[in-house]
Backbone atoms as SQL, in Angstrom:
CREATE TABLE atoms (id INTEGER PRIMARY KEY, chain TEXT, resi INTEGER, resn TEXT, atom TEXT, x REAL, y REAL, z REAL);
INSERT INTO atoms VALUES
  (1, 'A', 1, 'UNK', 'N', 0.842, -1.168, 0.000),
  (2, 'A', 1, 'UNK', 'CA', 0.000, 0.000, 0.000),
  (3, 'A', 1, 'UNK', 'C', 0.896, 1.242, 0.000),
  (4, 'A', 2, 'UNK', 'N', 0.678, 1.696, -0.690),
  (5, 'A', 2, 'UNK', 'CA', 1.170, 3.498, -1.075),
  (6, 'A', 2, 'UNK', 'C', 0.837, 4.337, 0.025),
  (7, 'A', 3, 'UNK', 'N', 1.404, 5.525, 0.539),
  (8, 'A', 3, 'UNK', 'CA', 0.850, 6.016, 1.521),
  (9, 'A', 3, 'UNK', 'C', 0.647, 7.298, 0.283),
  (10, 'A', 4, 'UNK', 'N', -0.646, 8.337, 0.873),
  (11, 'A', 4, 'UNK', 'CA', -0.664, 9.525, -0.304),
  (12, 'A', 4, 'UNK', 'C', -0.353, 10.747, 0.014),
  (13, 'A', 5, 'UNK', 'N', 0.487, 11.290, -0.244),
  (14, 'A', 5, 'UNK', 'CA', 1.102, 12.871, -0.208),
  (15, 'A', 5, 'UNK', 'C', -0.097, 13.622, 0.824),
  (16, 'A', 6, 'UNK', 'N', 0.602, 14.467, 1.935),
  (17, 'A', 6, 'UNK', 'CA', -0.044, 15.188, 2.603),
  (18, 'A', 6, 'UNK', 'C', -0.426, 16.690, 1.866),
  (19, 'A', 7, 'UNK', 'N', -1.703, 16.986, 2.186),
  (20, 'A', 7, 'UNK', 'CA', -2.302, 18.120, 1.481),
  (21, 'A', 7, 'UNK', 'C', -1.320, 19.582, 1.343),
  (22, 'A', 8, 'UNK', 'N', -0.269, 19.260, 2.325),
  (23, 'A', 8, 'UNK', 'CA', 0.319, 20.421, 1.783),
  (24, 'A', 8, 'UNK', 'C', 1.317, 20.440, 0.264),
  (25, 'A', 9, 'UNK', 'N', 1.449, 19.072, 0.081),
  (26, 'A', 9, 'UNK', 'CA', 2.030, 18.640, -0.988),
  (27, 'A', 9, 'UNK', 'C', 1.107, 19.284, -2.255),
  (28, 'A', 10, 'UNK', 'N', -0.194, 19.245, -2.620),
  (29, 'A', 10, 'UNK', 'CA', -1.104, 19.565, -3.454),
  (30, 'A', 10, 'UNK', 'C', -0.511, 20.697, -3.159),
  (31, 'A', 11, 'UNK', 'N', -0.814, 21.773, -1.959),
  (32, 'A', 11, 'UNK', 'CA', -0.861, 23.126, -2.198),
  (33, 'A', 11, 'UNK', 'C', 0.676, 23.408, -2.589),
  (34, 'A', 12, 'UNK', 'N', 1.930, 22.803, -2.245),
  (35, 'A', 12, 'UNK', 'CA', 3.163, 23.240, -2.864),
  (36, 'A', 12, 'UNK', 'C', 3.092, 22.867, -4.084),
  (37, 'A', 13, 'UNK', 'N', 2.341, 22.073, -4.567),
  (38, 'A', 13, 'UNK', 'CA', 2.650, 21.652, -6.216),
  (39, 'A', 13, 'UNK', 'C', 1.880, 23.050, -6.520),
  (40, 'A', 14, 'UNK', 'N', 0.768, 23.204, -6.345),
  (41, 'A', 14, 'UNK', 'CA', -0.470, 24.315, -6.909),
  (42, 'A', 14, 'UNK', 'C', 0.951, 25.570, -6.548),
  (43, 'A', 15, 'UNK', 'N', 0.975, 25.687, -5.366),
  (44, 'A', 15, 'UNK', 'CA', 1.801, 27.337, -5.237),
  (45, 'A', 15, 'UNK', 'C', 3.202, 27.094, -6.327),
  (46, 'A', 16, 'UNK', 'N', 3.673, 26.509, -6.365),
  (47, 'A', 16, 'UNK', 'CA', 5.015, 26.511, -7.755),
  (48, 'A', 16, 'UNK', 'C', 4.412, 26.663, -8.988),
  (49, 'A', 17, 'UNK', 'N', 3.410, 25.876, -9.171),
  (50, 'A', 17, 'UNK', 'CA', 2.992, 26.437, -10.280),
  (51, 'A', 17, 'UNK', 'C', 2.529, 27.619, -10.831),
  (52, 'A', 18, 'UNK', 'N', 1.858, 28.550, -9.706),
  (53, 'A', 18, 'UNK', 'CA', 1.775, 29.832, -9.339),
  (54, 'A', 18, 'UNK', 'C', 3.095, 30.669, -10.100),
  (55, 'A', 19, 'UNK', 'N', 4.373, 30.203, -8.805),
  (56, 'A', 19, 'UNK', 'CA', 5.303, 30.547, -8.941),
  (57, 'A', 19, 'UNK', 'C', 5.763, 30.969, -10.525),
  (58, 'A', 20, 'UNK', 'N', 5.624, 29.408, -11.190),
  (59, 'A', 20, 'UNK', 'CA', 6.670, 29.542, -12.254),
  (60, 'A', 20, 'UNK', 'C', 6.295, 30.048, -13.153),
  (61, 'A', 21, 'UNK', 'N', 4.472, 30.746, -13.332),
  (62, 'A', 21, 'UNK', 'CA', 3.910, 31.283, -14.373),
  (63, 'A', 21, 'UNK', 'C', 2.948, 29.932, -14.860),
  (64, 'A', 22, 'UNK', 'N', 2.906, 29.511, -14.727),
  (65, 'A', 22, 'UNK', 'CA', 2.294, 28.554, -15.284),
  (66, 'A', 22, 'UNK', 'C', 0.571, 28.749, -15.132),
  (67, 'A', 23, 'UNK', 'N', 0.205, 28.825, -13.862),
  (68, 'A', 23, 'UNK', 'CA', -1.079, 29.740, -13.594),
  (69, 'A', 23, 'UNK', 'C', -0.796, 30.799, -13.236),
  (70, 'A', 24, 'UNK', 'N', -1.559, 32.256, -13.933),
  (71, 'A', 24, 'UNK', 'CA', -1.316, 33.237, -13.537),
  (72, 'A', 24, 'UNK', 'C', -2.576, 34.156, -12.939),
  (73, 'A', 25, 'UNK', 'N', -2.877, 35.437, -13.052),
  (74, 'A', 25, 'UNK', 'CA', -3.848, 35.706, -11.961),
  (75, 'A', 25, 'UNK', 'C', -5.106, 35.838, -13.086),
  (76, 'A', 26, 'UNK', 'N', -6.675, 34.873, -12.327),
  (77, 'A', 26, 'UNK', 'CA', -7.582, 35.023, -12.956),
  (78, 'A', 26, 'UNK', 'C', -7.423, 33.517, -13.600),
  (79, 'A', 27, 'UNK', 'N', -6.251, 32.835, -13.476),
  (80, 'A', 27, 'UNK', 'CA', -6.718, 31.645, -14.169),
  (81, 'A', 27, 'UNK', 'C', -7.531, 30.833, -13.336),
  (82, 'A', 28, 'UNK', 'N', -8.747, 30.048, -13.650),
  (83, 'A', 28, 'UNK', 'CA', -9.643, 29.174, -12.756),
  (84, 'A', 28, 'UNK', 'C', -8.885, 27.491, -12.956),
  (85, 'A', 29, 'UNK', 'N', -8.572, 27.030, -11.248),
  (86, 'A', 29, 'UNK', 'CA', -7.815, 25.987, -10.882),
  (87, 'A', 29, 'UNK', 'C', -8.849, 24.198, -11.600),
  (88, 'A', 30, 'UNK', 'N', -8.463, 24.138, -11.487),
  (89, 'A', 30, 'UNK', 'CA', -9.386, 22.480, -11.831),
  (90, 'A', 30, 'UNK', 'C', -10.220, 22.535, -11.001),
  (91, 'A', 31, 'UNK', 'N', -11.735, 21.341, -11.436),
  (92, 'A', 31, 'UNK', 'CA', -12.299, 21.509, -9.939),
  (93, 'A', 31, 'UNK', 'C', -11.471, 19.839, -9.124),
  (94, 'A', 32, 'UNK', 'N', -12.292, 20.113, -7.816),
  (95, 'A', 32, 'UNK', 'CA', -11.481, 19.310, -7.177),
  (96, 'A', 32, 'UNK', 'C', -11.449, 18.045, -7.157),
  (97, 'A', 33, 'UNK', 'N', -12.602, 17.271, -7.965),
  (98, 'A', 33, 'UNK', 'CA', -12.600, 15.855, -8.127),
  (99, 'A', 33, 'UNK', 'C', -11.323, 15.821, -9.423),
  (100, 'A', 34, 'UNK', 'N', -11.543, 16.891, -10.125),
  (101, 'A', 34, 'UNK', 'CA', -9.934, 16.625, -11.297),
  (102, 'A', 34, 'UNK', 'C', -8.412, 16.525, -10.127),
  (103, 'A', 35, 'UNK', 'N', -8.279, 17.469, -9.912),
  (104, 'A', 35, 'UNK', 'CA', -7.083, 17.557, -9.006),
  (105, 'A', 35, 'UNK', 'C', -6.891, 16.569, -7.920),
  (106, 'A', 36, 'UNK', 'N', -8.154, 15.808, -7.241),
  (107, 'A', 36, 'UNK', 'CA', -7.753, 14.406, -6.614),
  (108, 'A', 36, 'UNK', 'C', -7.338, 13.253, -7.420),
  (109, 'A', 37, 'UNK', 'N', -7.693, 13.661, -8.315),
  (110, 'A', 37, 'UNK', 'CA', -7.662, 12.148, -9.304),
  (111, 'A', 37, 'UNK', 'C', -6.106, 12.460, -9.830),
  (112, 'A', 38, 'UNK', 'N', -5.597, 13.368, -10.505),
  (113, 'A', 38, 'UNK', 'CA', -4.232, 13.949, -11.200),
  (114, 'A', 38, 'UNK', 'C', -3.018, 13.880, -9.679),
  (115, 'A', 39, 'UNK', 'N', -3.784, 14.210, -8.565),
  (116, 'A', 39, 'UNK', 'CA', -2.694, 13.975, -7.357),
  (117, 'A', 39, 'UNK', 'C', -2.819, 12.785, -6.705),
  (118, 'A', 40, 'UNK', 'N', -3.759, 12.148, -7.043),
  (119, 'A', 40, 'UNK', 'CA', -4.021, 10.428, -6.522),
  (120, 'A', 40, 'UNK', 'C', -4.069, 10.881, -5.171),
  (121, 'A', 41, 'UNK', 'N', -5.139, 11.498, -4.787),
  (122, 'A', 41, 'UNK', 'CA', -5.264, 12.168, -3.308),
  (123, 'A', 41, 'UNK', 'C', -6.911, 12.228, -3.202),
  (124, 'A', 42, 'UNK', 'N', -7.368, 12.140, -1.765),
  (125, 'A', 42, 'UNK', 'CA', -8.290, 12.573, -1.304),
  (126, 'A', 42, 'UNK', 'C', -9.436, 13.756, -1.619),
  (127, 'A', 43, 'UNK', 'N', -10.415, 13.710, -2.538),
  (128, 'A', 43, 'UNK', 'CA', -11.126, 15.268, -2.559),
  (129, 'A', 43, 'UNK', 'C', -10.737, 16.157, -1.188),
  (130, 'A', 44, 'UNK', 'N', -10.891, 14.950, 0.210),
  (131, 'A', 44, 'UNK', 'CA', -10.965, 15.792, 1.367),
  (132, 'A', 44, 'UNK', 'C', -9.071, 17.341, 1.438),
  (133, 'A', 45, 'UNK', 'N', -8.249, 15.998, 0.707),
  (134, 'A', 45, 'UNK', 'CA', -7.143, 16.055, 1.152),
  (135, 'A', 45, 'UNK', 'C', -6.655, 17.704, -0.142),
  (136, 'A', 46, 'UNK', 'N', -7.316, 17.383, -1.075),
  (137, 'A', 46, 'UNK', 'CA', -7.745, 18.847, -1.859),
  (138, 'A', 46, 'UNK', 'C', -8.227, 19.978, -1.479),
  (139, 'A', 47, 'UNK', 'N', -9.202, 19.545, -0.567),
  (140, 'A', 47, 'UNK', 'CA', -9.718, 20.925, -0.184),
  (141, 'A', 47, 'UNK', 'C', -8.681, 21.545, 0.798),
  (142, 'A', 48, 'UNK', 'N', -8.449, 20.810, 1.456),
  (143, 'A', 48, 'UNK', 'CA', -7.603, 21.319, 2.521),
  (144, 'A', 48, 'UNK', 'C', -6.594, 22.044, 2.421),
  (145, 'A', 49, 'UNK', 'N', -6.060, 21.354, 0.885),
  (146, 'A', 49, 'UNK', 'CA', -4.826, 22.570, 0.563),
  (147, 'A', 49, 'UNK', 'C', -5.303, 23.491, -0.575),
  (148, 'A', 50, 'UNK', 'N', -6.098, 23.463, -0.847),
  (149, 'A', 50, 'UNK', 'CA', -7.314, 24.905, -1.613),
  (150, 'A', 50, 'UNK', 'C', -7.463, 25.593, -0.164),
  (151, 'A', 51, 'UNK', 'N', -7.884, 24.774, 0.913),
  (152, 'A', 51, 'UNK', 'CA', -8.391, 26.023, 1.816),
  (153, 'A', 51, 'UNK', 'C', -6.890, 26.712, 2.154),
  (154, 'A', 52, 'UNK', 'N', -5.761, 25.828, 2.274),
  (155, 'A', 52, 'UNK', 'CA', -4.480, 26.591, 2.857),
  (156, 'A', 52, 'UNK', 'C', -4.115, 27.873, 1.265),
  (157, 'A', 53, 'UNK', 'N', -4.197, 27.406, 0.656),
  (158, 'A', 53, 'UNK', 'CA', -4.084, 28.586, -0.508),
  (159, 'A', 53, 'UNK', 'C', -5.061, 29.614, -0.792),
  (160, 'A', 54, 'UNK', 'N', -6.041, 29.499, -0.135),
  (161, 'A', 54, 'UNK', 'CA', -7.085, 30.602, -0.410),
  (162, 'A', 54, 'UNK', 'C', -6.511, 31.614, 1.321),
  (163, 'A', 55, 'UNK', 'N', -6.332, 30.988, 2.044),
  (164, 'A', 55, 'UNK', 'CA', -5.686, 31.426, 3.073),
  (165, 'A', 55, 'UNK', 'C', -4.537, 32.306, 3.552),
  (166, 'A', 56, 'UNK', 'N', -3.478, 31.937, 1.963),
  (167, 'A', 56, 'UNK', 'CA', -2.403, 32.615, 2.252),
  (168, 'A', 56, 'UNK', 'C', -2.501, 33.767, 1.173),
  (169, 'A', 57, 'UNK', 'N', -3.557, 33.670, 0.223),
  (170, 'A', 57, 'UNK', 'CA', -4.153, 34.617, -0.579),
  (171, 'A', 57, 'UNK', 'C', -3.541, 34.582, -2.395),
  (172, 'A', 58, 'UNK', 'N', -3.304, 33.104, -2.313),
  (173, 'A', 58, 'UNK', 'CA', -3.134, 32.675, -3.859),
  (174, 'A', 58, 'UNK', 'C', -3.984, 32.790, -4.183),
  (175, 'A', 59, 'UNK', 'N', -5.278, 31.639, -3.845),
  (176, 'A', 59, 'UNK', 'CA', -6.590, 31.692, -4.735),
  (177, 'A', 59, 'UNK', 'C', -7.816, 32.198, -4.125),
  (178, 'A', 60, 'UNK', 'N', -8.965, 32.679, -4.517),
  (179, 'A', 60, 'UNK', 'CA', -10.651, 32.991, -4.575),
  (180, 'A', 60, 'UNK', 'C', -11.139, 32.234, -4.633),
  (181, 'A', 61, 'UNK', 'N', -12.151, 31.620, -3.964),
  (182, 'A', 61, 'UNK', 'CA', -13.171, 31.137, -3.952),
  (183, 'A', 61, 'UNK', 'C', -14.806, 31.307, -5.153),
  (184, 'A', 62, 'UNK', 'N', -15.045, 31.502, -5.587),
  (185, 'A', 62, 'UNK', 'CA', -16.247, 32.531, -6.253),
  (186, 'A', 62, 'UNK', 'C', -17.301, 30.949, -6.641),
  (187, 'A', 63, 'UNK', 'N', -18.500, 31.405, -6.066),
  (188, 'A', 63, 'UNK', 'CA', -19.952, 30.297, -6.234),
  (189, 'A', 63, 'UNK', 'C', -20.544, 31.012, -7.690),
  (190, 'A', 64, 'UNK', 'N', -21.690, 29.995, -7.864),
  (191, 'A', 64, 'UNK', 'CA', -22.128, 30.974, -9.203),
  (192, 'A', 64, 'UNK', 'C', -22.219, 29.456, -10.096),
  (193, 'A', 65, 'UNK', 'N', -22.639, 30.195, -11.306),
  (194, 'A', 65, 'UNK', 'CA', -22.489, 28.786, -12.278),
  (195, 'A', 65, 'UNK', 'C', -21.438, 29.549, -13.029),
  (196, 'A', 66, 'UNK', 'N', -20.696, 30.353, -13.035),
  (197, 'A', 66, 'UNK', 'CA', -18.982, 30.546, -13.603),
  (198, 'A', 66, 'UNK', 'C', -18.215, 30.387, -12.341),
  (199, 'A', 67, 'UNK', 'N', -18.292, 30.070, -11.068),
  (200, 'A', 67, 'UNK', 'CA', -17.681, 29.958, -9.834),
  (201, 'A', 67, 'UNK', 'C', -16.670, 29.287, -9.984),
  (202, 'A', 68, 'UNK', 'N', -16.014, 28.787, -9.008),
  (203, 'A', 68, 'UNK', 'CA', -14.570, 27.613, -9.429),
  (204, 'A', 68, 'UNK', 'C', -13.365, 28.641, -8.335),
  (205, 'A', 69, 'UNK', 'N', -12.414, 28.267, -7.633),
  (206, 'A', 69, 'UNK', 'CA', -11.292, 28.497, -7.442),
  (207, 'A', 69, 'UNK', 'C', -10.726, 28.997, -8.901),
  (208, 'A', 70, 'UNK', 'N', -10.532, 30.181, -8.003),
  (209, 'A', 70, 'UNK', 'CA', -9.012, 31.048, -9.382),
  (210, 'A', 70, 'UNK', 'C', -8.224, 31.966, -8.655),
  (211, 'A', 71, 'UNK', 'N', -7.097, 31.886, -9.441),
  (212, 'A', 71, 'UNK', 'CA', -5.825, 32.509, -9.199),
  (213, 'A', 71, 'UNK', 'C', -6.124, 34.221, -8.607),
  (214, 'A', 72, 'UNK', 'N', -5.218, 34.228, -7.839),
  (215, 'A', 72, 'UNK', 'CA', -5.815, 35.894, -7.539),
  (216, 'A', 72, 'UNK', 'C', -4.585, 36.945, -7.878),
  (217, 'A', 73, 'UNK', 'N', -5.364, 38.022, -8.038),
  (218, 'A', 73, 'UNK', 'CA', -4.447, 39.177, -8.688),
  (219, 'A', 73, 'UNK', 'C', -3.283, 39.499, -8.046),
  (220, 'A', 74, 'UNK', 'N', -3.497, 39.388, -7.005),
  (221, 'A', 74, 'UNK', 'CA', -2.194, 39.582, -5.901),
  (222, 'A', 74, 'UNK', 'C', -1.030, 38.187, -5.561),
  (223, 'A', 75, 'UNK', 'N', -1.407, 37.130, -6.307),
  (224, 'A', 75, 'UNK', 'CA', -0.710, 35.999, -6.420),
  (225, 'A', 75, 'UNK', 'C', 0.606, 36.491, -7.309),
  (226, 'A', 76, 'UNK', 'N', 0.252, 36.981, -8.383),
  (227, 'A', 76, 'UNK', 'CA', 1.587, 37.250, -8.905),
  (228, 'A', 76, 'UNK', 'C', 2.757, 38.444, -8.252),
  (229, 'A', 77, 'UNK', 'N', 2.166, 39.476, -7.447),
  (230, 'A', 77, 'UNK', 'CA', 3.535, 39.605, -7.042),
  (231, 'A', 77, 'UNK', 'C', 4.032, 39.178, -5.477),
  (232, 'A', 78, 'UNK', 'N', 2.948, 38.079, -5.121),
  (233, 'A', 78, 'UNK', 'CA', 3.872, 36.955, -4.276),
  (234, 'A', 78, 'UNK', 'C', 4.194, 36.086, -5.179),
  (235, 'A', 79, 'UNK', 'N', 4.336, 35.998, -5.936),
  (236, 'A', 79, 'UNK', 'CA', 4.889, 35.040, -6.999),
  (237, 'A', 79, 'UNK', 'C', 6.455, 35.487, -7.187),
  (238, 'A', 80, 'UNK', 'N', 6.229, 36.845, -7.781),
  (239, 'A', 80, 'UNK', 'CA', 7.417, 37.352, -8.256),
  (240, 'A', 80, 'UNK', 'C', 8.737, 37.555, -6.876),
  (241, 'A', 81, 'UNK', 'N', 7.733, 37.614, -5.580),
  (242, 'A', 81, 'UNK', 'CA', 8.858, 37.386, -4.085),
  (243, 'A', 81, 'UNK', 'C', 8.944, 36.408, -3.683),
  (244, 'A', 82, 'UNK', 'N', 9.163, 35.400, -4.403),
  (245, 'A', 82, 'UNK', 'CA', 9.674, 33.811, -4.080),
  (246, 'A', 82, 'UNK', 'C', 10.832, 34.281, -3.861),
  (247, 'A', 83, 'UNK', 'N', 11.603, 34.636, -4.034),
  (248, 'A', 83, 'UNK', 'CA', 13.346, 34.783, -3.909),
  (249, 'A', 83, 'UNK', 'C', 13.376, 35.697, -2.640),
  (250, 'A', 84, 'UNK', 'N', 12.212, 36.454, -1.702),
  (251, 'A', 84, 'UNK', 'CA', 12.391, 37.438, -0.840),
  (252, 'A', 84, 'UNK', 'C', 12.518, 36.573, 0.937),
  (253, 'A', 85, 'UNK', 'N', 12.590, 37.071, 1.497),
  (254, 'A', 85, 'UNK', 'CA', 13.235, 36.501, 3.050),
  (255, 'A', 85, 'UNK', 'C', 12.214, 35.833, 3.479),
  (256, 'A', 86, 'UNK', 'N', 12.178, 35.141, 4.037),
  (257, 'A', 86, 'UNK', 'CA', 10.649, 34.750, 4.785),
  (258, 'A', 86, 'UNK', 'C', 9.985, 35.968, 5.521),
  (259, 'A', 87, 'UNK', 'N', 10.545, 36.677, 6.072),
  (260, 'A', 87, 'UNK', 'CA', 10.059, 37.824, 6.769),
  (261, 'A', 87, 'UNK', 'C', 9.102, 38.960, 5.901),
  (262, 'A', 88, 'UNK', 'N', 9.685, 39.340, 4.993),
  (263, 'A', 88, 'UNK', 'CA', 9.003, 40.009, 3.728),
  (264, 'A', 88, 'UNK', 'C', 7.771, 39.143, 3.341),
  (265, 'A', 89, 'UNK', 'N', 8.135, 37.657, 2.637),
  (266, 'A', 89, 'UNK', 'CA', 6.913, 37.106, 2.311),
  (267, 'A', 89, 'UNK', 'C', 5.974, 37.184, 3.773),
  (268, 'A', 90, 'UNK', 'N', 6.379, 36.815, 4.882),
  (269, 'A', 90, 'UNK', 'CA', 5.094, 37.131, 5.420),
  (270, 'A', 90, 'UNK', 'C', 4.528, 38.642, 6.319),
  (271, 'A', 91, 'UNK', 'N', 5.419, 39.704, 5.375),
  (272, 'A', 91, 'UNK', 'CA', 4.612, 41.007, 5.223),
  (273, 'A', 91, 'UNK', 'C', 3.788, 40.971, 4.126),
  (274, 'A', 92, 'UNK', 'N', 4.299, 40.475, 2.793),
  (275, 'A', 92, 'UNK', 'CA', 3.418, 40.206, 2.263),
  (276, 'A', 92, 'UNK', 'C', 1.764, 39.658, 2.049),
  (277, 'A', 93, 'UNK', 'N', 2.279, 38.314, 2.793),
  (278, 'A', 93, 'UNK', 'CA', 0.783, 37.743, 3.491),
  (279, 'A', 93, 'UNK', 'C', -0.022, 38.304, 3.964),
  (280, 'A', 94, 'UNK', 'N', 0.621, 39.275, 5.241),
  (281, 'A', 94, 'UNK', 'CA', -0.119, 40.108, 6.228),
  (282, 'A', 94, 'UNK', 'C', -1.013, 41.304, 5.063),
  (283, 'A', 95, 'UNK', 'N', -0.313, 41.828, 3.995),
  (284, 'A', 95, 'UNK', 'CA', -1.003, 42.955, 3.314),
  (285, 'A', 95, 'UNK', 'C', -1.949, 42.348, 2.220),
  (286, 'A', 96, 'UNK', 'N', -2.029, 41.085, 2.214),
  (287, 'A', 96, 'UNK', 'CA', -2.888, 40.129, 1.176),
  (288, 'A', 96, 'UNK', 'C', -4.106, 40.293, 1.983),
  (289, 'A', 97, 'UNK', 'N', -4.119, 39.916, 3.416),
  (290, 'A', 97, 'UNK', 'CA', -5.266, 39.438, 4.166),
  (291, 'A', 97, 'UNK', 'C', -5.864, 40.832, 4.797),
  (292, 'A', 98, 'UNK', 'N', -4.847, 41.890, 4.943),
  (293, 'A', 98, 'UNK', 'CA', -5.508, 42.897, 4.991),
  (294, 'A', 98, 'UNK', 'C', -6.282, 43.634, 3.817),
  (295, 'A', 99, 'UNK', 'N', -5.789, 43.114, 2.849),
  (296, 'A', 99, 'UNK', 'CA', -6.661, 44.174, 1.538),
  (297, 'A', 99, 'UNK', 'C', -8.301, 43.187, 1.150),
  (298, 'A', 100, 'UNK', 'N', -8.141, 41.722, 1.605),
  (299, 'A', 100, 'UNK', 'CA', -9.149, 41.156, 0.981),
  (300, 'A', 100, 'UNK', 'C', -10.245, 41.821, 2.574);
């Protein structure tokens, strides 16, 4: 038996991809029965790291029948401070959660 990647694993794969451009802001994420199945993971174990990324202010939430997790505008220039101190990124954070 395989053991399966802990949910923060999903959200570091999702946040690099962030990172490297690959999703950028406004792009809408898979929904989450795709992304359990592509990470051979838990729906539960999905949400959890959707909720840790909507948290640190990568992605939106939005309901609706166009609804879906998507990339948020302010993702890219925590994107672009991947290379900055930990201290900065989490001034950063702090001014993400204050503006939403």
């Amino acid at each position: 038996m395989t053991s399966t990647p802990p949910p923060t694993d999903v959200g570091q794969e999702l946040r690099g991809r962030i990172h490297r451009g690959e999703l950028g802001p406004g792009d809408r994420l898979p929904p989450e029965r795709e992304l359990a199945t592509n990470f051979r993971v838990s729906r539960d174990r999905v949400r959890e790291a959707l909720l840790a990324l909507e948290n640190d202010g990568y992605v939106v939430a939005r309901r609706g029948a166009t609804g879906g997790r998507f990339v948020t505008e302010l993702a890219a220039p925590l994107a672009a401070g991947a290379a900055q101190t930990q201290p900065q990124r989490d001034d950063n954070v702090d001014l993400r959660r204050a503006v939403e």
